[in-house]
Gaussian input, Z-matrix of N, CA and C with variables (Angstrom, degrees):
# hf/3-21g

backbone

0 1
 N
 C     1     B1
 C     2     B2     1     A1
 N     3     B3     2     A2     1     D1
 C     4     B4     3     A3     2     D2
 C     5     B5     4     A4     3     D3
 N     6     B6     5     A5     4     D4
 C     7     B7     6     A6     5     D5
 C     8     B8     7     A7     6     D6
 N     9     B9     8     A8     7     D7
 C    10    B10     9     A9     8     D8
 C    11    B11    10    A10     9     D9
 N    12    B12    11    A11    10    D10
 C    13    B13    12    A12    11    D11
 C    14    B14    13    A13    12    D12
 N    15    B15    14    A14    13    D13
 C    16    B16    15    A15    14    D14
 C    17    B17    16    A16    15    D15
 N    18    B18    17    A17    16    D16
 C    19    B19    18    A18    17    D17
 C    20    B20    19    A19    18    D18
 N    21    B21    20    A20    19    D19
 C    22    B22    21    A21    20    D20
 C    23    B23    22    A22    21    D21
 N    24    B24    23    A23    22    D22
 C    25    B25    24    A24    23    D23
 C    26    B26    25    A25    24    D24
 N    27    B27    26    A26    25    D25
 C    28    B28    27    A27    26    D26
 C    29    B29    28    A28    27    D27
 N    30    B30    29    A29    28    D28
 C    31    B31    30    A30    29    D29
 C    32    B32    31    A31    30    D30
 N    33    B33    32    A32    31    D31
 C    34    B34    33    A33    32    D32
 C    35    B35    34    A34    33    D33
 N    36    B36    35    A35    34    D34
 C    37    B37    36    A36    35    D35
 C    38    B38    37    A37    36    D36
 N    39    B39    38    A38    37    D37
 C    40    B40    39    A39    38    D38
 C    41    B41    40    A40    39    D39
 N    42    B42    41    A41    40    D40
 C    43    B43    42    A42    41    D41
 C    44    B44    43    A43    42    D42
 N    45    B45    44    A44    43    D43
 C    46    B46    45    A45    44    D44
 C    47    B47    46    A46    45    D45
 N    48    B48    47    A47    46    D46
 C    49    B49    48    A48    47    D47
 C    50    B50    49    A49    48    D48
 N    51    B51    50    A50    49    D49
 C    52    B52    51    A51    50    D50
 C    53    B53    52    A52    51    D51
 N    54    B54    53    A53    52    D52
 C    55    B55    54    A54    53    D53
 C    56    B56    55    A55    54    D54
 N    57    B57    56    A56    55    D55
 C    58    B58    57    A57    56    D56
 C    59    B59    58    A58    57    D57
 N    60    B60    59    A59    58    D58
 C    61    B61    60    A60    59    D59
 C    62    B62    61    A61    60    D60
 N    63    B63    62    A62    61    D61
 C    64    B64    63    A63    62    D62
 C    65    B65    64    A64    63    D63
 N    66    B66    65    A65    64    D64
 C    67    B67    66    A66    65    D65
 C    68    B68    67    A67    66    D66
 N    69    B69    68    A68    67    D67
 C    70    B70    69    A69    68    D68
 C    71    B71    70    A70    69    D69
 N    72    B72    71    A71    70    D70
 C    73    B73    72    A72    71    D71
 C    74    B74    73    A73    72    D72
 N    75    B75    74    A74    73    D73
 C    76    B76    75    A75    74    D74
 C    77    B77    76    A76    75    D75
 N    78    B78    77    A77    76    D76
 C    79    B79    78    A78    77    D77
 C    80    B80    79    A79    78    D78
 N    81    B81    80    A80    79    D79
 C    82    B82    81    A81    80    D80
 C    83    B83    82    A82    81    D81
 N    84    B84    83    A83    82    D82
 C    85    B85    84    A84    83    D83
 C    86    B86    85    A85    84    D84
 N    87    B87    86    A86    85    D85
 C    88    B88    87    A87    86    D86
 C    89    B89    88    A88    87    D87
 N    90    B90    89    A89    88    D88
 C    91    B91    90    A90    89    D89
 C    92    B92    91    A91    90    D90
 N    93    B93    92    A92    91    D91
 C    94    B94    93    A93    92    D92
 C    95    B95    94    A94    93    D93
 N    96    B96    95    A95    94    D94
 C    97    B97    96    A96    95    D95
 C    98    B98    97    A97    96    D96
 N    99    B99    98    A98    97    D97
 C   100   B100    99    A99    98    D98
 C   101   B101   100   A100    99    D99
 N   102   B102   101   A101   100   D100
 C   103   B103   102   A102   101   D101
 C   104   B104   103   A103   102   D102
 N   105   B105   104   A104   103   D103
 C   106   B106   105   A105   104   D104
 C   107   B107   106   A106   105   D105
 N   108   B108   107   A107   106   D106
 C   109   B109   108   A108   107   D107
 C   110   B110   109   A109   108   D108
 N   111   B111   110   A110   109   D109
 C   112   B112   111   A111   110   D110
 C   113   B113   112   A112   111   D111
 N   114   B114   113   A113   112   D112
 C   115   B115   114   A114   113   D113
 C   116   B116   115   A115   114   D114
 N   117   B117   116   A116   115   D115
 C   118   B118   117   A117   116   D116
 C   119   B119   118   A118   117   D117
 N   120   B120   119   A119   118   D118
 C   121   B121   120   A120   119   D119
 C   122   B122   121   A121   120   D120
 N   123   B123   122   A122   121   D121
 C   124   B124   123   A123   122   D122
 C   125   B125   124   A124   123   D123
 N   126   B126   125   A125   124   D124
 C   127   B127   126   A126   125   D125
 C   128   B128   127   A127   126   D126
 N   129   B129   128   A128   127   D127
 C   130   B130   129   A129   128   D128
 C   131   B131   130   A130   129   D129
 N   132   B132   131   A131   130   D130
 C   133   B133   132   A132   131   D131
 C   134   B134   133   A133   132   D132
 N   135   B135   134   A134   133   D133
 C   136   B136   135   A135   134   D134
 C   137   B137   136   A136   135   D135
 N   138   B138   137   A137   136   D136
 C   139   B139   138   A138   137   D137
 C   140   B140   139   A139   138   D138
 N   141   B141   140   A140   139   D139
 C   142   B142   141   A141   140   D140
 C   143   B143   142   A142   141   D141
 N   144   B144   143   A143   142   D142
 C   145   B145   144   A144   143   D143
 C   146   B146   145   A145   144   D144
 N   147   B147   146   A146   145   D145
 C   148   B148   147   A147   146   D146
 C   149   B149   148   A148   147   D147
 N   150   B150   149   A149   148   D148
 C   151   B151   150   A150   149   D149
 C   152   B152   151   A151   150   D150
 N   153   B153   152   A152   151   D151
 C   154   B154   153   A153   152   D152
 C   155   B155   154   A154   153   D153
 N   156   B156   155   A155   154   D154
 C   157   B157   156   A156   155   D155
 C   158   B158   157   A157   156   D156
 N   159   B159   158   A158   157   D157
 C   160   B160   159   A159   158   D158
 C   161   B161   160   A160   159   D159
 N   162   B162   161   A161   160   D160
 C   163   B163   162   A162   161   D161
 C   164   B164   163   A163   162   D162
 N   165   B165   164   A164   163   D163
 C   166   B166   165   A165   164   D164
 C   167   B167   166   A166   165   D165
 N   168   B168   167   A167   166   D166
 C   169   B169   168   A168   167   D167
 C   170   B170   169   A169   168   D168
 N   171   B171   170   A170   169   D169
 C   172   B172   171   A171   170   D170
 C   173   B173   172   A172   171   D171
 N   174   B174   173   A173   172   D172
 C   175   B175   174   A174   173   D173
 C   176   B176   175   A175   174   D174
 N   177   B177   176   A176   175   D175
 C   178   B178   177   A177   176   D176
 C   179   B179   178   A178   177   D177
 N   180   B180   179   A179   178   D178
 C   181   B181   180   A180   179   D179
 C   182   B182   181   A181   180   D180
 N   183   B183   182   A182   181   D181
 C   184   B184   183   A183   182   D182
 C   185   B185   184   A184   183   D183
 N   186   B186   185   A185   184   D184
 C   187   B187   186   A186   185   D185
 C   188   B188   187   A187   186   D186
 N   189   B189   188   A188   187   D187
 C   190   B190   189   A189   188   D188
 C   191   B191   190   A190   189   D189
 N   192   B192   191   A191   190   D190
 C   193   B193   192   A192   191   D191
 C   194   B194   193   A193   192   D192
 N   195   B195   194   A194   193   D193
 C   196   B196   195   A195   194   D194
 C   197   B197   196   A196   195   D195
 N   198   B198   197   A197   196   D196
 C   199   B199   198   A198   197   D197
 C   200   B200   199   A199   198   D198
 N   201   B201   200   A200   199   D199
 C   202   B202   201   A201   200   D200
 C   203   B203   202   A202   201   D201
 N   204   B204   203   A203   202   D202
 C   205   B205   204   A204   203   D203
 C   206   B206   205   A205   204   D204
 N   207   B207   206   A206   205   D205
 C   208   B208   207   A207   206   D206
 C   209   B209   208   A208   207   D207
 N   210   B210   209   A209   208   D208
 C   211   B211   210   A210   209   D209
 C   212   B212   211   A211   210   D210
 N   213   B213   212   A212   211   D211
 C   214   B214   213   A213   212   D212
 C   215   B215   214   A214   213   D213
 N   216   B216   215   A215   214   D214
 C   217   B217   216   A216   215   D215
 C   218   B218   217   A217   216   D216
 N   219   B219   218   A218   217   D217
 C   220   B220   219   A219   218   D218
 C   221   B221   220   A220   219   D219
 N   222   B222   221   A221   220   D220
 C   223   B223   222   A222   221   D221
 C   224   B224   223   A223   222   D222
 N   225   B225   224   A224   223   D223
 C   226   B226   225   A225   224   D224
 C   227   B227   226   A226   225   D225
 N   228   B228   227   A227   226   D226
 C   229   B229   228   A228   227   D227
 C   230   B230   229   A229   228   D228
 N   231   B231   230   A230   229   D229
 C   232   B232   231   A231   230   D230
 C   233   B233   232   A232   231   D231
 N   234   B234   233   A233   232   D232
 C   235   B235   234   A234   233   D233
 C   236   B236   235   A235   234   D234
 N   237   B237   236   A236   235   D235
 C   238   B238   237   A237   236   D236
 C   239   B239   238   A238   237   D237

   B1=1.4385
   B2=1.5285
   B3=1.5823
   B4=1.7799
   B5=1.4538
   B6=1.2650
   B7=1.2327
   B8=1.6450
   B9=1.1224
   B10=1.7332
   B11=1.4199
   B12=1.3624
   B13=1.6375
   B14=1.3064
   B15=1.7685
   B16=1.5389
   B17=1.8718
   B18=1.6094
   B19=1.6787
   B20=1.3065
   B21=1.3014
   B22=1.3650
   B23=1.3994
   B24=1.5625
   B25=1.0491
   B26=1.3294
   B27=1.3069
   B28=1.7913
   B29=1.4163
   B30=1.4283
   B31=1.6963
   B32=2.1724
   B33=1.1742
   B34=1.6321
   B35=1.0598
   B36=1.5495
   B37=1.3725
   B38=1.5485
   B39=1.4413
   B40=1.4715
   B41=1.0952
   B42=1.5498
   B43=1.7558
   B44=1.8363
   B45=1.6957
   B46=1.2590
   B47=1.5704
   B48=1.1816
   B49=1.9205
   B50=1.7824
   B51=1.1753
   B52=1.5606
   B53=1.6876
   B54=1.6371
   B55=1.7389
   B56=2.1054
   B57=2.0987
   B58=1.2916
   B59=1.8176
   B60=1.1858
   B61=1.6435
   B62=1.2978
   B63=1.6798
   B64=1.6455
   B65=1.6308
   B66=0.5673
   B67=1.7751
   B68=1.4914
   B69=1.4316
   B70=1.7764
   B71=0.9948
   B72=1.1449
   B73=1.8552
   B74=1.4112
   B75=1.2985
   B76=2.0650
   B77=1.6974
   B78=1.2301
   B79=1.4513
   B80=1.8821
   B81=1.2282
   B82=1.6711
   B83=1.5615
   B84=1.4345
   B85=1.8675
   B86=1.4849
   B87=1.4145
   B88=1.4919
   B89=1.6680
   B90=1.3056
   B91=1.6991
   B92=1.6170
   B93=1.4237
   B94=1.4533
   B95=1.4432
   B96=1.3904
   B97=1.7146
   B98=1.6713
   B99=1.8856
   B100=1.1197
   B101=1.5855
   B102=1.2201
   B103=1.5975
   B104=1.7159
   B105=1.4177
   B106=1.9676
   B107=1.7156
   B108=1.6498
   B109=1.3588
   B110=1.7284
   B111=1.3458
   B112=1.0806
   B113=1.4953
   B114=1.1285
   B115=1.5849
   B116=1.2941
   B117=1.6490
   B118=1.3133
   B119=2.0333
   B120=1.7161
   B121=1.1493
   B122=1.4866
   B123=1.4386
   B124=1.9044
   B125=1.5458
   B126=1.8059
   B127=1.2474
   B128=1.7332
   B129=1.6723
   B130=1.2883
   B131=1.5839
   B132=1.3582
   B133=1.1817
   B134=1.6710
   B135=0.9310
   B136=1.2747
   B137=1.4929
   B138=0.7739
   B139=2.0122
   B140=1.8809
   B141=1.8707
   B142=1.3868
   B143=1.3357
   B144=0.9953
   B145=1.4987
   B146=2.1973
   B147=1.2231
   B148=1.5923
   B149=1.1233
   B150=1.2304
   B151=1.6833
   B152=1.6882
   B153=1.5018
   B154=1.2157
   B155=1.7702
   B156=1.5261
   B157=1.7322
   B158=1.5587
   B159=1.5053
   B160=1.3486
   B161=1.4333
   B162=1.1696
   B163=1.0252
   B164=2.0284
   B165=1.1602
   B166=1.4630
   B167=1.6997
   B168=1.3364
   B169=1.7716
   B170=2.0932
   B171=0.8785
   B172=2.1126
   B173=1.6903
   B174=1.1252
   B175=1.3365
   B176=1.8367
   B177=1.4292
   B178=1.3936
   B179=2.4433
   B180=1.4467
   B181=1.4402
   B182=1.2443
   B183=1.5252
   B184=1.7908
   B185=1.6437
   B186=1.6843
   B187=1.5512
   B188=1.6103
   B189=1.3508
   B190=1.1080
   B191=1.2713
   B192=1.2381
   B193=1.1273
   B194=1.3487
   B195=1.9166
   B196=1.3614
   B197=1.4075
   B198=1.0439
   B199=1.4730
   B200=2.0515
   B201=1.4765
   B202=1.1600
   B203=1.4869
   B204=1.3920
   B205=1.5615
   B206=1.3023
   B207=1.6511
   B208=1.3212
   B209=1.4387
   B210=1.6646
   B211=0.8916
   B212=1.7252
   B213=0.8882
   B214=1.9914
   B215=1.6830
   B216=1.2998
   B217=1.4782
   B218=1.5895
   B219=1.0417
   B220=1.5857
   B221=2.0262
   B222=1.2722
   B223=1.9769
   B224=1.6192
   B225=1.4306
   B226=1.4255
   B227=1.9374
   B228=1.3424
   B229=1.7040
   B230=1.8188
   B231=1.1488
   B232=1.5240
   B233=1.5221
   B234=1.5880
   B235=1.2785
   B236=1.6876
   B237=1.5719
   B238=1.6053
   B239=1.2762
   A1=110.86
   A2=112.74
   A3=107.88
   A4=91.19
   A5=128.14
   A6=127.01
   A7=108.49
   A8=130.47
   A9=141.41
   A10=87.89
   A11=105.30
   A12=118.67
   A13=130.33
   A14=120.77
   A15=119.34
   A16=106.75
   A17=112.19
   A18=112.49
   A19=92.62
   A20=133.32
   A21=108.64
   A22=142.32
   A23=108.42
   A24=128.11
   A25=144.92
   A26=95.75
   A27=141.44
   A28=113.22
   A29=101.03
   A30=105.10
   A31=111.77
   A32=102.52
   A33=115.14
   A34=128.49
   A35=107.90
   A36=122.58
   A37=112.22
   A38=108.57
   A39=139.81
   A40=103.89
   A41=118.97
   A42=111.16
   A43=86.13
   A44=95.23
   A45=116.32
   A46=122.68
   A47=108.74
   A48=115.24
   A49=93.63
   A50=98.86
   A51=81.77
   A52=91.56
   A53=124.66
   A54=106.00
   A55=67.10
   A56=89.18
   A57=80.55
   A58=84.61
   A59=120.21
   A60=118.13
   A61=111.73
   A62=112.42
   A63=116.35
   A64=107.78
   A65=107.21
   A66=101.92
   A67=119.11
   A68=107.02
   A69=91.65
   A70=120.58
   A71=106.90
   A72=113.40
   A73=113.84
   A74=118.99
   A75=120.13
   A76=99.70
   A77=130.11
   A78=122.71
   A79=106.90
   A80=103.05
   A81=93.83
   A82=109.29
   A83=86.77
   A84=88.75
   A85=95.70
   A86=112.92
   A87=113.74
   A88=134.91
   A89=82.42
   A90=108.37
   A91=109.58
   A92=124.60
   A93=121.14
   A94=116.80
   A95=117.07
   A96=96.59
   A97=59.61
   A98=111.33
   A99=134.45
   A100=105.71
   A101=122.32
   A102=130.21
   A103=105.89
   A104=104.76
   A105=87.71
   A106=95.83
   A107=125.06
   A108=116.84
   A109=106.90
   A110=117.95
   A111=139.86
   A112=112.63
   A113=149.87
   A114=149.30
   A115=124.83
   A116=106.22
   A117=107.88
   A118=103.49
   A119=100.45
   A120=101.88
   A121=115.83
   A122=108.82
   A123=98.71
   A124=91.80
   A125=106.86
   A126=108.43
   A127=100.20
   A128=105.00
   A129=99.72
   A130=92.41
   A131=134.54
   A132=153.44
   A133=131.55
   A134=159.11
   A135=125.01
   A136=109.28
   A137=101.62
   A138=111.94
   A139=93.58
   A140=105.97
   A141=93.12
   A142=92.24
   A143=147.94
   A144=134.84
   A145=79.29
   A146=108.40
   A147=101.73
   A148=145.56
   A149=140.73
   A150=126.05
   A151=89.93
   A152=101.63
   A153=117.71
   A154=100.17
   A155=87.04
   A156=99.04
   A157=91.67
   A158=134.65
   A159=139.48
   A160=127.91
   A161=135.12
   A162=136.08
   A163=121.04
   A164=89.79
   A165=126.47
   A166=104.83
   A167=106.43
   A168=133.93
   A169=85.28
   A170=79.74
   A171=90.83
   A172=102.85
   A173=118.47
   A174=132.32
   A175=114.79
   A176=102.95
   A177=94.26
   A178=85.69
   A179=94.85
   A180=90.94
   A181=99.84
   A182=123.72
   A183=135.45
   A184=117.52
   A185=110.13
   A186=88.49
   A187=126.38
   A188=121.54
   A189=127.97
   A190=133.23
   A191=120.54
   A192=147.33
   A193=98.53
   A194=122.60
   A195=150.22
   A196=111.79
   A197=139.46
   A198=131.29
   A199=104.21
   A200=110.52
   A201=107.29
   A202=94.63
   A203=118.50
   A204=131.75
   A205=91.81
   A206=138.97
   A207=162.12
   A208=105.83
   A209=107.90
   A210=113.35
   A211=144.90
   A212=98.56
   A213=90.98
   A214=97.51
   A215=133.17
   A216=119.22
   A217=105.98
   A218=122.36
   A219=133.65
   A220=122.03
   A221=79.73
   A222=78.46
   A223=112.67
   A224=112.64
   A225=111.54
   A226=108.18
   A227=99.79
   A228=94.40
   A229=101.95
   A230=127.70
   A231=128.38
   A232=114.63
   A233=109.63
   A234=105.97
   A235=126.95
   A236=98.81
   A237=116.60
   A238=121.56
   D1=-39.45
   D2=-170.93
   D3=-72.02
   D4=-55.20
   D5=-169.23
   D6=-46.38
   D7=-51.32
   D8=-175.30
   D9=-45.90
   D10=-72.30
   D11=-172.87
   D12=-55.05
   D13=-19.65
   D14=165.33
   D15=-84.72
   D16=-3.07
   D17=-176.82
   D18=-100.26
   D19=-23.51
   D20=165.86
   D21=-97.48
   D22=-1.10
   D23=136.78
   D24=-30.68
   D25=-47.49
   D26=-172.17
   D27=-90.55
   D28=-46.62
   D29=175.55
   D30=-77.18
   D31=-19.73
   D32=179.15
   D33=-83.88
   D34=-28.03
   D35=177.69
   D36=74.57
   D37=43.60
   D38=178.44
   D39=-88.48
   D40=113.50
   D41=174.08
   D42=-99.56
   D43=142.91
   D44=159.57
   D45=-177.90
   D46=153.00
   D47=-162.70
   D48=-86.08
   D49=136.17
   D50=-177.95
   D51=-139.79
   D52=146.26
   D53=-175.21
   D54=-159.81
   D55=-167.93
   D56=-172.05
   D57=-130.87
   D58=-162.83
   D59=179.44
   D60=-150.41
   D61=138.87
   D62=-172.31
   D63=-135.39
   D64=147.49
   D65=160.84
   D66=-113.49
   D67=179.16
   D68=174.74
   D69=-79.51
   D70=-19.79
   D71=166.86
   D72=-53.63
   D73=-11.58
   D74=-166.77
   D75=64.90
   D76=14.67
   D77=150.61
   D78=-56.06
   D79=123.03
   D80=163.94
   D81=-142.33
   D82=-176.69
   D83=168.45
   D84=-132.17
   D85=127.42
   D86=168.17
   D87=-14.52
   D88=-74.78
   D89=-170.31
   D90=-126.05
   D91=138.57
   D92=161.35
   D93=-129.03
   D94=147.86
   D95=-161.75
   D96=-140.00
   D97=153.12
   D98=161.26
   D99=-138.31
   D100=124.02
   D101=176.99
   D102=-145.58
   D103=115.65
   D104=162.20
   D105=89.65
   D106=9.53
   D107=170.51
   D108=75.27
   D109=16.17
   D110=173.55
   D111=-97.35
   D112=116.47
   D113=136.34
   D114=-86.53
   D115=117.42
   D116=-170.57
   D117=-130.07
   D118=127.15
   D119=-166.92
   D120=-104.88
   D121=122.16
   D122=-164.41
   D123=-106.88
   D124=155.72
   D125=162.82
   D126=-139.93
   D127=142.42
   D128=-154.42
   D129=-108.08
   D130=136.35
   D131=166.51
   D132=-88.48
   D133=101.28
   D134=-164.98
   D135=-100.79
   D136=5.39
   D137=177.67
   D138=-110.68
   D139=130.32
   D140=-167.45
   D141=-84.82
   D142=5.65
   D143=-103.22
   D144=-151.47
   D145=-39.14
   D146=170.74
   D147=-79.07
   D148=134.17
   D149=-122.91
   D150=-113.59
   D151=146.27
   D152=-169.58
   D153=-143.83
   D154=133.85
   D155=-161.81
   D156=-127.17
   D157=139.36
   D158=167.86
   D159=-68.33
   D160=121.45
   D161=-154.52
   D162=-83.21
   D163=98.55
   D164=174.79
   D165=6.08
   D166=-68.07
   D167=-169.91
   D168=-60.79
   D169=-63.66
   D170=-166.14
   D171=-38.15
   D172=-61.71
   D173=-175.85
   D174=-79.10
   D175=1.99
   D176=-173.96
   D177=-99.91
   D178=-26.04
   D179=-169.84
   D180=-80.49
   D181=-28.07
   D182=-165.10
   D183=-107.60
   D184=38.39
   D185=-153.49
   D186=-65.10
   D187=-7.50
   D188=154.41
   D189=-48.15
   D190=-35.81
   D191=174.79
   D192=-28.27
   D193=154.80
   D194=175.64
   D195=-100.42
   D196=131.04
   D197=172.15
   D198=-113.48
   D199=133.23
   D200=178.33
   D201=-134.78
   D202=159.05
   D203=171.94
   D204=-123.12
   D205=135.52
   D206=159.93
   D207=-113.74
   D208=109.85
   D209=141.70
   D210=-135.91
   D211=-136.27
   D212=-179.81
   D213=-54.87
   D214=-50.47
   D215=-164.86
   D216=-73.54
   D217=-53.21
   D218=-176.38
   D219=-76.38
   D220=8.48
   D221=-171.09
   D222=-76.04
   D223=-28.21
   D224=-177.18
   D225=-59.53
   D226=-42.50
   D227=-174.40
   D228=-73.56
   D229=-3.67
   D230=167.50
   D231=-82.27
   D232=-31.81
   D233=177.18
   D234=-97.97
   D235=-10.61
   D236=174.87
   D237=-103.05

């Protein structure tokens, strides 16, 4: 999926910083894309149906921050 998502980036001529986030705890967030003073944090699921909650530490340093879950139903508008 990051990979899909740094070629379409690339193919659009979309500038954006994109890295991923961990703690020592192994809390992470998948994917982070920042463009436009915007941070938006995706976590990708492949079961739509499994629950995904944002991670506490991430949003206490990012509170602006976007939270998205991508999965099997919603991935095409993540990759287009």
């Amino acid at each position: 999926m990051v990979a899909e998502r740094i070629k379409h980036l690339h193919y659009s001529r979309k500038w954006s910083n994109y890295w991923f986030w961990r703690t020592r705890e192994q809390k992470e967030i998948d994917y982070i894309e920042e463009s436009d003073g915007v941070i938006h944090a995706y976590e990708f699921k492949f079961n739509q149906v499994a629950k995904s909650k944002p991670v506490k530490h991430f949003f206490k340093a990012y509170e602006n921050a976007v939270f998205h879950v991508i999965n099997r139903d919603n991935y095409d508008e993540f990759l287009l």
